[in-house]
N, C-alpha and C positions, 0 to 999 in steps of 0.2 A: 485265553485272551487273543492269541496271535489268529485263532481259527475264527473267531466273534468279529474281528478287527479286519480281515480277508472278504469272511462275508458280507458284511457290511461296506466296504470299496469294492464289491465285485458289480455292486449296482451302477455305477457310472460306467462302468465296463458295457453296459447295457442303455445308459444316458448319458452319451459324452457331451450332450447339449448341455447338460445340467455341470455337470463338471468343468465346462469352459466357459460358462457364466457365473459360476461359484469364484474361480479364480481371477477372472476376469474384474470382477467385483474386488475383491482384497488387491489387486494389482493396481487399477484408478484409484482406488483410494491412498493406499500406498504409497504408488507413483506423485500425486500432487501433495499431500502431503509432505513425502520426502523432499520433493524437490523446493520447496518452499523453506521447511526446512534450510536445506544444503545455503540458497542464496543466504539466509538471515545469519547462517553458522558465518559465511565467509564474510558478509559483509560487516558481521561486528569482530571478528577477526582484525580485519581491516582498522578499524575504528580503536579496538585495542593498543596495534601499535602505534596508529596518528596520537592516541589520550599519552601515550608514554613519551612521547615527543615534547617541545617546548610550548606549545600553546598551552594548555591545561596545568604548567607546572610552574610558569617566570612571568615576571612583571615586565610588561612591555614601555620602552619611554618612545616617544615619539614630540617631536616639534609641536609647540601651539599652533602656531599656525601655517598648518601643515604643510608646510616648504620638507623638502627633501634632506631627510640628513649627511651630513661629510664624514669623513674621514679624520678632518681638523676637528669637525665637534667630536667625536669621539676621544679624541688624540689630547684633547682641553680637559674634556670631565675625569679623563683618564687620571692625568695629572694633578687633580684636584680631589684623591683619593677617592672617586666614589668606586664600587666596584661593579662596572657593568661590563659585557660582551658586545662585541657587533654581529651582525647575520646577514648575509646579501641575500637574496631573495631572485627569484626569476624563473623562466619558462624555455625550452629551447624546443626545439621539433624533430623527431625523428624522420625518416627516409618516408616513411611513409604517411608524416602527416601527424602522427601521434603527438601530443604534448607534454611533455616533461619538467615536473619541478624541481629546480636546481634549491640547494642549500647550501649556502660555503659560512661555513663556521670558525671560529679561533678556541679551539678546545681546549687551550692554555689561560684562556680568562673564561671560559664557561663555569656556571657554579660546579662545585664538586658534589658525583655523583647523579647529575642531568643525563637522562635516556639519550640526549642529542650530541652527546659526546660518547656517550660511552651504546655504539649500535651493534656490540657484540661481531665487528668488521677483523679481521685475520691478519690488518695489516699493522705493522709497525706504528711510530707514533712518529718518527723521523720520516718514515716513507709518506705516511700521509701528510706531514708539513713541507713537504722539499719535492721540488720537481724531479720526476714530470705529476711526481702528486699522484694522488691517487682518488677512485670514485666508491663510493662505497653505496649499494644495489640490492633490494631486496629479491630475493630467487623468483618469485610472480612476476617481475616486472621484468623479468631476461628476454620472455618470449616478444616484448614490445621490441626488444632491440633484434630482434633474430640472431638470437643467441640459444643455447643448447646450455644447461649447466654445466656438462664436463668440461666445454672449452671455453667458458663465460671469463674464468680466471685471469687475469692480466690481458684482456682483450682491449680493444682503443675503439669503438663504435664508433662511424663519424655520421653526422649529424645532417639533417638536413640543407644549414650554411653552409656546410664542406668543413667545417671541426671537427677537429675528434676529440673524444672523451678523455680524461685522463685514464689509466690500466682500470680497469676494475676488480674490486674485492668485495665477498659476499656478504651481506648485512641482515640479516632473518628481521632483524627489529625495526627493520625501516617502512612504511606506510606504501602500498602499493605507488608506481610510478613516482619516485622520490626519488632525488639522488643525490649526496650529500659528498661534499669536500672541502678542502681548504678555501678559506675564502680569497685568497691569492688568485686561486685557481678559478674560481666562481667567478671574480671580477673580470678575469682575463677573459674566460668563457664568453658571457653575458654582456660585455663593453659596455661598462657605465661609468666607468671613470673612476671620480674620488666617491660616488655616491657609496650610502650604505643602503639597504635596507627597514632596519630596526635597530636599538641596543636595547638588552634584554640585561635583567637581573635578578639575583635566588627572592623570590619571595618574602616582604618585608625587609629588607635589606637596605631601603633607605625608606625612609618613613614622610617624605615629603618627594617633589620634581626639583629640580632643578628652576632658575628663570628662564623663561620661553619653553621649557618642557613641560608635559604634561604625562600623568602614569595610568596605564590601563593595568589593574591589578589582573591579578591568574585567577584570582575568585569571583572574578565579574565575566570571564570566556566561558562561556559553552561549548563542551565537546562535542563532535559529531554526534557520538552515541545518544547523547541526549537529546540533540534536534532531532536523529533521526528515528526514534523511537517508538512513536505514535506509527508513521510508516510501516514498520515492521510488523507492529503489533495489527495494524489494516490487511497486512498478509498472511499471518498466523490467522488471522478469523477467517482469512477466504479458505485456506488451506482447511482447514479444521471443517469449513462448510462442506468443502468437493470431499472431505475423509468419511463426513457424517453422510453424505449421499451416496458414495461408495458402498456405506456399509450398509446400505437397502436394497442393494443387490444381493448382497450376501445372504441378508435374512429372508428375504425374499427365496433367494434359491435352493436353503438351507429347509426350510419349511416345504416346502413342494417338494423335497428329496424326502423328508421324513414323512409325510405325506404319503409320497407315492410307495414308503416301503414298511406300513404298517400290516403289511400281510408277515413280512419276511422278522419284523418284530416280535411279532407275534408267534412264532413259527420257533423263532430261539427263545422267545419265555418258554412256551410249551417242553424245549428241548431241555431247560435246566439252568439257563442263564438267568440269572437273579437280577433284578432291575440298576440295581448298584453298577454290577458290571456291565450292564447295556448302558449305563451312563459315562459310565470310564472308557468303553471301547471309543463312543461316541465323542466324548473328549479329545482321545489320541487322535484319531480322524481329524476333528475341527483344526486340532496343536499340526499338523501332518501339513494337511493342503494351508493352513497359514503359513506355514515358512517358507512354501514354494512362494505362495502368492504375496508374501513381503518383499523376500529376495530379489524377485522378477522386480514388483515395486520399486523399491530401492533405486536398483539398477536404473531403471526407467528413469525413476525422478532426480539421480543427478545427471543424467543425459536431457531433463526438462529444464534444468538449475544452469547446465552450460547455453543452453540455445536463451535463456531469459535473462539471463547475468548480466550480459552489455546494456541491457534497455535499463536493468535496474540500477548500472553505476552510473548510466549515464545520467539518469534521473535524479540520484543521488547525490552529481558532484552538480546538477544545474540548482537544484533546489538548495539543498545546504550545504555547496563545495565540501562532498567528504567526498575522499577518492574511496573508492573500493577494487580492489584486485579483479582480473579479468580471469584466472582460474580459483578453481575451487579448493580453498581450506576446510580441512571437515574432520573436527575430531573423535575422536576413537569414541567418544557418548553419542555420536550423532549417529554412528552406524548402530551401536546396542539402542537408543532412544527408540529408531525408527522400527526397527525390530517387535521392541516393547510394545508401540504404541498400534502395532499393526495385528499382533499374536490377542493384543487388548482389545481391539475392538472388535475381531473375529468372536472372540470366549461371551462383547458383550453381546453381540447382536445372534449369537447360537444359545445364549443365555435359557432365550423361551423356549427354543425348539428343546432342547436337554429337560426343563421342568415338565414341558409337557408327558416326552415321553418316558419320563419319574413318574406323574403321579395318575394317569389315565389308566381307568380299570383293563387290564388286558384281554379281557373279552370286548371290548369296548374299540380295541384301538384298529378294528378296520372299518368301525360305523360312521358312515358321513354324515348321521344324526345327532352321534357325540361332539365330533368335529364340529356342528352347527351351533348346538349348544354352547359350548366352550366361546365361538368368536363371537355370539351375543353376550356370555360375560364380559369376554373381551373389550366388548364397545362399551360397555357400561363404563370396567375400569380407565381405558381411553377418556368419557369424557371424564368421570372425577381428576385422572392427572391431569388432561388438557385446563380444567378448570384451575386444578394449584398452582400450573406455571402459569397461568392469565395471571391470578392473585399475586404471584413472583414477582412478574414484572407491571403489575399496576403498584406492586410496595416500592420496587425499585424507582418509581417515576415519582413518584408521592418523597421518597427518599429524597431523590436527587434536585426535587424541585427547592429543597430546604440550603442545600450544598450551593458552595460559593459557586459562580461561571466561573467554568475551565477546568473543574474539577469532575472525579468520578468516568474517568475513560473508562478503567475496567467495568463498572458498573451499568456503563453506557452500551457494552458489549454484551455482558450478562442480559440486560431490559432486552436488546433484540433476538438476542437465541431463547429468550423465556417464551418473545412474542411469537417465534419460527416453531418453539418445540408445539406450544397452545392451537395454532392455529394445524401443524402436522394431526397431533393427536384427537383433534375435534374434528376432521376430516372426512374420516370412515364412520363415524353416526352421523353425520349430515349428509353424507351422499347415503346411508340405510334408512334417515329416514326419506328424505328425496322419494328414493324406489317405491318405500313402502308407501308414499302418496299418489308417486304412480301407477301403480297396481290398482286404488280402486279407480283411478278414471280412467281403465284403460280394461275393465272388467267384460265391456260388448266388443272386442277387439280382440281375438284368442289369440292373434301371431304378435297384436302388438302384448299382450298380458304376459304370453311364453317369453318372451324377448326381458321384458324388466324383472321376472322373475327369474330367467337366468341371469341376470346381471346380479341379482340379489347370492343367486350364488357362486357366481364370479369374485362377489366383491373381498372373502375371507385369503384368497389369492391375489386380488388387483390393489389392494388397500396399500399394502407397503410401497409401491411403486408408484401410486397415485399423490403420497405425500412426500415421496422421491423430488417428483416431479413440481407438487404443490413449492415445496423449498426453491429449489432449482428456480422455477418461474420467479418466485414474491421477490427471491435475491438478486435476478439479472434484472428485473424490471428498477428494483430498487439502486441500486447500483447503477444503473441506467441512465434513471434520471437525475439522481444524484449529479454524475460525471455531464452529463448535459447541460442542468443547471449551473455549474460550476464552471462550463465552456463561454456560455451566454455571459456571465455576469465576469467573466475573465475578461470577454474580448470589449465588453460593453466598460468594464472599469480600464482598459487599455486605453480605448479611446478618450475616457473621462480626462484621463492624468500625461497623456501625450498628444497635448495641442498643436505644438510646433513642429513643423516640419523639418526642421537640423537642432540637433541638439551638438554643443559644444563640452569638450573635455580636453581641458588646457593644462599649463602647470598655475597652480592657486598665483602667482606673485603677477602671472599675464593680467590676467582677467580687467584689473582697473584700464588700463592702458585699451584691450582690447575692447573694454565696452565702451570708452572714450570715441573710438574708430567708429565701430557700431554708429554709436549715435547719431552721425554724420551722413550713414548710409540710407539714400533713398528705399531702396528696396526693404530694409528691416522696419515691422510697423513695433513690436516689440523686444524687449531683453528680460527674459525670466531668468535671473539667477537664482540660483539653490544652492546653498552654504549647509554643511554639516558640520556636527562637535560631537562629542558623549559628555554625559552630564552624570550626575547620581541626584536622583532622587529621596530627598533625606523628610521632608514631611508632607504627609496631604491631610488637608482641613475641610472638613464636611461639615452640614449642619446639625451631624449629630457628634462631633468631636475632632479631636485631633490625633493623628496616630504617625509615629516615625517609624521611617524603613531606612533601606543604604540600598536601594535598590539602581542598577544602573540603566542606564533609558540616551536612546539615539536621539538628539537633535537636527531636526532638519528643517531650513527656512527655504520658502517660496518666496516668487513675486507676483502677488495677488493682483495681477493685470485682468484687462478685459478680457482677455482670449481664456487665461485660465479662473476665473472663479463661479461664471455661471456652469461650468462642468466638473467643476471641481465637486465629487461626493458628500455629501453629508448624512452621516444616520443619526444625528440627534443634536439637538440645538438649544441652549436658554431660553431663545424666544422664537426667533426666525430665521432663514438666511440671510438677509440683507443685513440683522442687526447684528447679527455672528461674522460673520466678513467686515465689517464696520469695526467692531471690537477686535477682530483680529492685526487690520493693520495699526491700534491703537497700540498694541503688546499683552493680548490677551492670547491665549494657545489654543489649538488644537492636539487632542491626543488620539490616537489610532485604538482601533476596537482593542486589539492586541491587550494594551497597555490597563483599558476601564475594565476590560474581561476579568486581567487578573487582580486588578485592586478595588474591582467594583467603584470606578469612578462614574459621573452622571457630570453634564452643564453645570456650573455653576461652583463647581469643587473649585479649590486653590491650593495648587503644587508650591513646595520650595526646591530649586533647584540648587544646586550646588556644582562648580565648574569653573576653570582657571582660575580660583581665587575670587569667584563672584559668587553671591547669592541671591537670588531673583525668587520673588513668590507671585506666581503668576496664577492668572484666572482661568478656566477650563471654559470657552466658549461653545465649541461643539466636539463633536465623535465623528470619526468619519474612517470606513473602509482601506483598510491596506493588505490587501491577499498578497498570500507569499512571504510575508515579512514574518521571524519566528520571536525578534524581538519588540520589545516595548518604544512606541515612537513620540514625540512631544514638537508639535509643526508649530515654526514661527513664522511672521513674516520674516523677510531676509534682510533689512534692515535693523531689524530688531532684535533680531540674533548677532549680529556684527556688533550691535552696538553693547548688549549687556553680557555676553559671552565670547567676545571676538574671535568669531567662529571663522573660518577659512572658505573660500568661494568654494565648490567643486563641478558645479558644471554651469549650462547655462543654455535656455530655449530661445531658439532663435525664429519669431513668428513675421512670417514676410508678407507682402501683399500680394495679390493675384498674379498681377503680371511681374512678379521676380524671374529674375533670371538666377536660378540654385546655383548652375553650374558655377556662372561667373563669380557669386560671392565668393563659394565656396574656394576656388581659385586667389582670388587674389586675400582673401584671409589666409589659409594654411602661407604665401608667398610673405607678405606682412610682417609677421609675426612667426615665422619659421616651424611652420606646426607640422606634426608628421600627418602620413596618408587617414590615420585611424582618429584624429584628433574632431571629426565632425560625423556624428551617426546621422545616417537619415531617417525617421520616422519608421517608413514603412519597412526599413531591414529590420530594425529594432521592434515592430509589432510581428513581424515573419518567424524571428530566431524564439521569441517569445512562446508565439501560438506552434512553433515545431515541439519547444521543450514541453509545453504542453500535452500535445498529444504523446509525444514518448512519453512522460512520464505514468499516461495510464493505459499504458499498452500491454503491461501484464495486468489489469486489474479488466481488461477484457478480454484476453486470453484464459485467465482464467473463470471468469464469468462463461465464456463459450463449454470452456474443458465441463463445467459443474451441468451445463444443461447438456451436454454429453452425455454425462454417465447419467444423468437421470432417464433419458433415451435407452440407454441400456439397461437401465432397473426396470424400465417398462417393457423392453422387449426380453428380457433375460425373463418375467413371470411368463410373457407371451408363449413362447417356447417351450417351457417347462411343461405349461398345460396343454398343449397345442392336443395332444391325444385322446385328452379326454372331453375335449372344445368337440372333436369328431366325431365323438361317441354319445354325445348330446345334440348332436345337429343332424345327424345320419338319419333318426326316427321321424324326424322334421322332413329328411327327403322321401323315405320312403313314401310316405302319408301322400306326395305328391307338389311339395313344393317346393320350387324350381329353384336349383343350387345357384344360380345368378342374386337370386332373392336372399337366400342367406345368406351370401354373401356380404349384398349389399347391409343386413339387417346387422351381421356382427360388425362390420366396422361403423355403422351409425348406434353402437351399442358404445363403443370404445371411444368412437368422436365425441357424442355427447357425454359421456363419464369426464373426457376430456376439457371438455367446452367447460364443465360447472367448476372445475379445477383451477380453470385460468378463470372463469367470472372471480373464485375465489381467490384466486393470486393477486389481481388488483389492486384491491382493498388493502390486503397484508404488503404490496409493494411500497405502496401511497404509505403504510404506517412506518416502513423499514427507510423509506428516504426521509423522512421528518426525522427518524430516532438518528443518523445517519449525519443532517446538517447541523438542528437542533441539540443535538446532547454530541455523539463523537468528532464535528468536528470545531466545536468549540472547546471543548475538552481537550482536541488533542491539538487545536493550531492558535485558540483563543480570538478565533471570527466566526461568526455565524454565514452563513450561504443562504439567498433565497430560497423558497422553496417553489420549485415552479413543479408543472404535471406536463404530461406529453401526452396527449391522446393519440397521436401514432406509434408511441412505445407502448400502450395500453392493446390498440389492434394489432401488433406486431405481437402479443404476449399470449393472446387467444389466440392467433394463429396458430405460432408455435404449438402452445396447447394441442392444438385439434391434429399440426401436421407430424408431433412427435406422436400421437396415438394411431396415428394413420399408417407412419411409416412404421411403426413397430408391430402393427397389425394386419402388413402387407403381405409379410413372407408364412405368418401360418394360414390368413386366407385363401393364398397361391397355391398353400399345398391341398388345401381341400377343395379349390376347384379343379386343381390336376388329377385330383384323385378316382381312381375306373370306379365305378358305379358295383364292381365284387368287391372291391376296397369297402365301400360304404356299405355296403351291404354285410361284408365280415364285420365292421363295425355295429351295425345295426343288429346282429346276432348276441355281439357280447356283450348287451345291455343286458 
């Protein structure tokens, strides 16, 4: 075996091309994988510790009407047995700008056995109630402060304001960028006086509010991990794309090795090696150069996971405020997983080359006629599986149209890799028969006949790289416009729902007073106030029944002014807009897609809500558009909210006339009314910081789009290569005869361009089907809105291009070398035909 197992690697010894495109291949695939991987490991890491934290585990009380809570009302409820905790809450800055979440806690009234006392911190429980106090720090978040962990220990960080931190002690359980202390010490930190934060209490623990409190139960919060879940699962499919496009390099170079060494097969059957063991050498082999080429992987892909990590927490905390650590967590499965999952896809994609050289007669196996043979079964079997996975995901679609909206993400993902596998596998019989129609109109044309029928047998080598490329295309084009559309209808629903040029954010108790002022002011032609509450949703009544939930849902009231209702969105109405905006200021609702997605509401339903003690069954006048929002929304007017849930002001659009003077309002409001610098946005900062988190947040969803049509560049140049010699030993006869190596030239790359060209015609189509499966099924599945679908005809010309320019450049350097090549060259070629 050891001498079978030599022989057999002595050949790359002879083709290092083929051997650094073998690894090459398990390496990208590898690498994006893994690193994909890596971010998901660390960032539900992350999420771990935030879930073990107080959010997901205590009932939160807060004010009705969300005035700020004291010190005195704690210190009241205190006394009047109930058992709750207080929390101060706030942000401070590091040196460099960073932002950091303080937590100051009273550990002595927290429930017993809460993550948020008990953060596994080193320090005493007197030292951490008694000055100078102490901060307790998870090890990730040291390098924010420019700390080192061996000297991390009792250090004093100071802070941007010129504070310093209390000593610090290390906390593993605490949620990236967190830092948690006494709240003595928090207050003092943070200067807010007698304010608190929140009072919190164990779950069930009092079974009504208090008067003037109101309780957000722990079974009504959503964890990060859950919001951000669909996300992730968006990255595991790209990951798993660029792994499955990797691994057609592999086969690709895998086959053209076995290929080219069916002499030397041959040579050891004859010698005594029994097919068995030419299978098993050839296994060790595959096991061998996979663990280089995961290893390498690996490696790579968490040095791909560090450089994508910031874009992806920062994406993370803009979308669903979940922090995520800035280095990488990765547990000891994540090293053996990627291992597994890399040694696996090697074993599948060498799978055919092994069977073949199993069961082909050994007289047989240096015939290029057997070898022909074989890839016309081959195409047969191609279409019938291409045909099973179409039948897959047309069950899947037929499936899913029966399933409630929002449901069947996984399923939604499955439908597109059924539609990717179908349309890979039907590929190479469309482009065989293609050929084989060009061949007879091309019968009075001997250079053009010689040309399609070499491509004919080109094509049992160019196939796997050609559906490399086919994926690679359908998926950036789809993805493409996906992210396009979604830009367009981002910026175009920005504009819809930010009329006003200053928006105000007061404390709720101003707002009367200051809209009093307002009204007086020449310059203001409107005042949109918008009022928020949480409510639960306890019944909705349809015309085919009635059905209870406990479901909880946002309240939030507008003021359905002129400026905002003719822009204000609608996707669905009882009758019209004018008589839906009519019925709204009446005390009929609007509810967000979000909300009809998951309970299949329509016009005309009627919600009962439930909320401070009120119950209101209100009418469902239209649907209307809210991106971004993860939860379910119920739009009042804002009168009408005040009046049947008395809800709390929270902000308020301030629409001026032409000739305002911003600056000056803006001036003597904040002087007025003692407002700070931040208490007035402007419009256009507010559409800027918007449309930036935007772009970040799919900045690896085209990073990795680029990396997938990379390697598919590489599948097509890794077969290019491999064959390159025997491309010169088929074209050499061509020169002899007399025609002129510029000509051939030209003729094999308009062999490669056009193979190309029909690749991306066919990518198109499948692009256009993968951004419908995309708006349509995943991302109402995974956010509970639907997306237009819009098309791009310059993402369509950009997709043939490509096409034509990855066939061009992967076609350029074996060209190169056969026009470089001396004319004894061609001519020793032209002998060993």
């Amino acid at each position: 075996m050891p001498t079978v197992l030599a022989t057999l690697l002595a050949h790359y010894r002879r083709h290092p091309g083929q051997l650094a495109m073998l690894l090459l291949g398990l390496w990208v695939a590898s690498a994006l994988w893994s690193g994909i991987q890596a971010i998901n490991a660390t960032a539900r890491d992350s999420y771990a510790r935030a879930d073990a934290m107080f959010d997901s585990q205590l009932d939160q009380l807060e004010r009705r009407d969300g005035a700020p809570l004291t010190r005195a009302e704690y210190y009241a409820l205190r006394q009047e047995g109930l058992p709750i905790s207080p929390i101060i809450e706030g942000q401070v800055a590091t040196q460099d700008g960073t932002r950091l979440s303080i937590i100051g806690i009273d550990p002595l009234t927290l429930p017993s056995g809460n993550a948020l006392g008990q953060t596994d911190t080193t320090a005493s429980l007197t030292g951490f109630l008694m000055p100078p106090w102490q901060t307790g720090i998870a090890p990730d978040t040291l390098a924010t402060l420019g700390l080192e962990r061996a000297n991390a220990v009792s250090a004093t960080p100071t802070l941007a304001s010129g504070k310093q931190l209390p000593p610090l002690t290390l906390s593993p359980a605490l949620p990236p960028n967190t830092l948690i202390m006494d709240i003595a010490a928090a207050a003092q930190l943070l200067e807010i006086g007698e304010e608190i934060t929140r009072m919190v209490t164990a779950p069930g623990a009092l079974s009504e509010a208090p008067p003037e409190f109101t309780f957000t139960r722990a079974t009504s919060l959503a964890s990060p991990g859950q919001l951000t879940e669909s996300f992730h699962l968006n990255l595991t499919a790209l990951g798993l794309l660029a792994w499955v496009v990797g691994l057609f390099i592999v086969q690709a170079a895998l086959g053209l090795a076995l290929e080219q060494r069916m002499g030397m097969l041959r040579t050891l059957r004859v010698l005594g090696v029994s097919g068995r063991s030419l299978v098993v050498a050839l296994s060790l082999e595959l096991i061998l150069l996979g663990v280089i080429g995961a290893l390498a992987g690996i490696a790579s892909g968490v040095w791909l996971a560090r450089v994508l990590l910031p874009d992806v927490a920062a994406t993370l905390g803009s979308l669903y405020s979940a922090g995520v650590g800035q280095e990488l967590s990765l547990p000891w499965h994540y090293w053996v997983g990627g291992l597994a999952v890399s040694l696996g896809g090697l074993l599948l994609a060498g799978s055919g080359v092994l069977w073949r050289a199993a069961h082909l007669n050994m007289l047989q196996l240096g015939q290029l006629q057997a070898w022909r043979g074989g890839y016309r079964r081959q195409l047969t079997l191609m279409s019938i599986a291409g045909a099973i996975a179409f039948t897959a995901a047309l069950t899947l679609y037929i499936w899913l149209s029966f399933q409630r909206p929002g449901e069947g993400l996984v399923a939604g993902f499955v439908l597109i890799a059924a539609l990717l596998l179908a349309s890979a596998l039907w590929l190479p019989p469309l482009l065989g028969l293609l050929l084989k129609g060009l061949i007879r109109l091309a019968h009075r044309r001997p250079l053009i006949h010689w040309a399609v029928a070499d491509m004919q047998l080109q094509l049992p080598k160019l196939s796997l790289a050609m559906m490399a490329l086919l994926v690679a295309l359908a998926t950036n084009l789809g993805v493409s416009s996906m992210v396009g559309g979604f830009r367009i209808t981002f910026l175009d629903w920005l504009d819809q729902r930010l009329v006003a040029p200053l928006y105000l954010n007061a404390p709720s108790e101003q707002y009367a007073d200051i809209d009093v002022w307002l009204a007086n002011r020449a310059e203001v032609s409107e005042r949109l106030l918008t009022r928020r509450s949480e409510a639960t949703l306890t019944t909705i009544s349809t015309p085919e029944g009635s059905r209870s939930l406990g479901t909880p849902v946002e309240l939030y009231g507008i003021t359905p002014g002129e400026s905002l209702t003719p822009h204000w969105p609608l996707l669905a109405t009882q009758q019209d807009r004018p008589s839906a905006w009519a019925a709204f200021g009446e005390g009929a609702v609007f509810v967000n897609e979000q909300l009809a997605t998951a309970e299949n509401l329509t016009p005309g339903d009627q919600l009962t809500l439930s909320a401070s003690g009120a119950n209101e069954t209100l009418t469902i006048a239209a649907i209307y558009p809210d991106y971004g929002n993860p939860s379910g929304q119920v739009l009042m007017a804002s009168p009408q909210l005040a009046a049947r849930f008395d809800a709390p002001p929270s902000s308020m659009g301030l629409v001026l006339y032409d000739d305002a003077n911003v600056d000056t309002l803006r001036s003597a409001l904040t002087e007025r009314f003692g407002l700070g610098s931040d208490a007035l946005s402007d419009q256009r900062e507010i559409k800027r910081i918007a449309t930036e988190i935007f772009e970040r947040t799919f900045t690896i969803t085209r990073a990795l789009n680029a990396l997938t049509l990379v390697v598919a560049a590489l599948a097509l140049l890794a077969s290019l290569l491999a064959q390159a010699r025997s491309r010169r030993q088929q074209l050499a006869p061509l020169w002899a005869l007399g025609v002129p190596r510029a000509q051939l030239a030209q003729l094999n790359l308009t062999q490669l361009g056009g193979t190309a060209l029909v690749t991306g015609l066919l990518a198109v189509p499948l692009g256009i089907a993968i951004t419908w499966g995309l708006v349509a099924i995943i991302n109402v599945a995974a956010f509970g809105w639907r997306l237009p679908l819009y098309l791009f005809p310059g993402e369509m010309a950009v997709t043939l291009a490509t096409a034509i320019a990855v066939a061009l450049l992967a076609a350029a350097l074996p060209t190169l070398r056969f026009w470089r090549a001396s004319p004894r060259a061609l001519l020793a070629e032209e002998a060993n035909q």
